[in-house]
N, C-alpha and C positions, 0 to 999 in steps of 0.2 A: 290253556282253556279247559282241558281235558280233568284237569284237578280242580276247578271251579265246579264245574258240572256234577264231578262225582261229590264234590262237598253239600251240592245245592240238592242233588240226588239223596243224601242220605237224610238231611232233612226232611224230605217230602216223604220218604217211607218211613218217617222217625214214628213209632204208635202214641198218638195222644192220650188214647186209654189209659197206657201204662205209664205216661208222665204223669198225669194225674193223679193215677193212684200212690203213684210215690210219694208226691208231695205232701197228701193227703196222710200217709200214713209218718213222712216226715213233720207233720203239723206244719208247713212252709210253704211257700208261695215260689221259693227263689228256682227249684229246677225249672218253674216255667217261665220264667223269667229269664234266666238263662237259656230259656231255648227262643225264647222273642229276641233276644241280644244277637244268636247266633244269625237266626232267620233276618233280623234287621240287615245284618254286615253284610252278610252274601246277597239278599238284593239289591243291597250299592254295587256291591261288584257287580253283579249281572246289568244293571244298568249301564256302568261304564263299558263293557264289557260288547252289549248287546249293540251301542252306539258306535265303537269301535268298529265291527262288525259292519255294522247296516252300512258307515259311511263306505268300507272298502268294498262292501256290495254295488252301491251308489257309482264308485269308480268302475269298478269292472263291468258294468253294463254299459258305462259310455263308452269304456274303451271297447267291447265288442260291438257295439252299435256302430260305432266307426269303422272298425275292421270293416263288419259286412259291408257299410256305404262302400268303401274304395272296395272291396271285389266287383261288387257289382257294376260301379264306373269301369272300373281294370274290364270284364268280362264284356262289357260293350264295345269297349275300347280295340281289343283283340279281334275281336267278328268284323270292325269296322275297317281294321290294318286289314282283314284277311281278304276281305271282299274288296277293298281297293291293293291288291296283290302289293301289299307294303310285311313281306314277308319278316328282314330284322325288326321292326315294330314290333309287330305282334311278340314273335320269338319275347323283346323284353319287355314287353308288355305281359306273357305268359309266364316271366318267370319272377318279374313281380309281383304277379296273383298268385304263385305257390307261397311265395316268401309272405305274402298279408292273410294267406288263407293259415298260414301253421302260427301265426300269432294270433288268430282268431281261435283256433282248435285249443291253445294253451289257454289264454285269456276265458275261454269259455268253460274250460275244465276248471279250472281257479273260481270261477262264480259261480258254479253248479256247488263246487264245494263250500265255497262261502255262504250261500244261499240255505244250504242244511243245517251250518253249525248256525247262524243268525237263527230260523225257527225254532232250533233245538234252545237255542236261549232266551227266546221268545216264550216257548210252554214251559218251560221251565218255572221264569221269572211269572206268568200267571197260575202254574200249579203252588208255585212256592207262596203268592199272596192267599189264594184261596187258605191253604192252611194255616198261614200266621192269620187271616181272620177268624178262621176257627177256636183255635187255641186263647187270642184275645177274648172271645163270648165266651169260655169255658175259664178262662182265669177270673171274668168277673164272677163266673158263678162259685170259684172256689174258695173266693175271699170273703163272699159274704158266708158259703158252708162253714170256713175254717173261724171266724169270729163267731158263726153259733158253736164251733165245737168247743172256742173256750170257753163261752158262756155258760154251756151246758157245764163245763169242768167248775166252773164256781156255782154255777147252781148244783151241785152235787154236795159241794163244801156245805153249802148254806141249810140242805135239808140235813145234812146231820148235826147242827147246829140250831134247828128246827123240833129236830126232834128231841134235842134235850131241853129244848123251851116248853116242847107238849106237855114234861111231867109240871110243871110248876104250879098248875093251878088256877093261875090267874085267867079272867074271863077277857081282858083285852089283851094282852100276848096271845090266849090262843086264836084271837080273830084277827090280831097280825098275823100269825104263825100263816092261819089259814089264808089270809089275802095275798102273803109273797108266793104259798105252795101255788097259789091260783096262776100268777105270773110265772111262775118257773115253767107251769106246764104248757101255757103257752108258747111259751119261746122253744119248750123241746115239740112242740104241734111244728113251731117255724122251721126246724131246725131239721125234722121231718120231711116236710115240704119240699123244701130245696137242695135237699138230697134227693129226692124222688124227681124236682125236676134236670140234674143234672145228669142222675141216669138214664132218663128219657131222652136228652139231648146225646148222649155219648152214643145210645141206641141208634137214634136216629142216623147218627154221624156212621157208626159199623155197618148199617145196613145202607147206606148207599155207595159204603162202598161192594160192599156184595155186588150191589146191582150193576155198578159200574164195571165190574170184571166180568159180568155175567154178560154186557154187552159187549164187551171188548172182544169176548171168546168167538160171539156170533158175528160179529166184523170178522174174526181171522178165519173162520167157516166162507163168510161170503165173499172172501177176497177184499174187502174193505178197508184193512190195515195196510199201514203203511208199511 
């Protein structure tokens, strides 16, 4: 379980910024792709994982929930031998409540355990979807950037191909000339745009997590962490 965790761990500090920009600078979509690939796998596992879990939680409380019943029957039991001066009674009636009290001591030590790693793949499995939705809004954003950056690449071809139309002369080529320049610059307007919103979203995404450590510091100031 210990290697799930630290698998699903390093995903969640994976920097998105920096997948991004790879990709970006690889003109490709697939690094983040293969990081939704990775993130998909390990929340199946945390799922099976977590259910595993929850069920052996689910047992260990019935089975201390029973312990406790039979001490407490046993513990009645004993005062009841004692005050009717039924002395071996009690005797194994006492030593039957030692023997259900160290099963209940064990049994309860095992759920206090179980009970940690269950929450621990419990936040896990919700830090880990938070960020594959992240990275999902940020890959739509970089498939529509990375289709203008090829269009920008052919609109590049085309103005030099523009510009050996300008010497020609003619008075309708250069008012084509001039209405595809008109469309080129738009699409670089576009292409502008959504780089400028994708930086504002990655912003956005950096700075909360600042904040989020900023609060986490002042939980560990005021005793509030765990």
């Amino acid at each position: 379980m210990a290697s799930l965790l630290e698998k699903v761990e390093t995903l969640i500090k994976a920097n998105l910024h920096a997948l991004i920009d790879s990709a970006l600078r690889a003109n490709s979509i697939a690094v983040i792709d293969q990081y939704i690939r990775d993130v998909d796998n390990n929340l199946d596992a945390l799922e099976d994982a977590a259910a595993t879990i929850g069920g052996q939680v689910k047992t260990l409380e019935r089975k201390t929930a029973d312990f406790k019943k039979q001490m407490e029957e046993l513990d009645r039991n004993i005062d009841l031998f004692l005050t009717q001066g039924k002395e071996e009674l009690a005797r194994a009636a006492q030593a039957k409540w030692n023997s259900v009290r160290d099963l209940y001591e064990t049994y309860s030590s095992q759920l206090e355990r179980q009970q940690r790693e269950y929450k621990a793949l419990l936040d896990a499995r919700l830090k880990l979807q938070a960020k594959l939705a992240t990275i999902r809004q940020q890959r739509e954003e970089m498939v529509a950037l990375l289709d203008l950056a090829r269009a920008k690449e052919i609109t590049n071809r085309t103005i030099r191909s523009l510009n050996d139309l300008a010497g020609v002369g003619d008075a309708d080529v250069a008012r084509i000339a001039e209405a595809i320049r008109t469309r080129l610059d738009q699409a670089s307007a576009r292409a502008e745009i959504a780089a400028q919103n994708l930086d504002a979203q990655m912003d956005e995404i950096l700075g909360r997590s600042e904040l989020d450590a900023q609060l986490e510091e002042r939980k560990r100031r005021l005793g509030l962490s765990s």
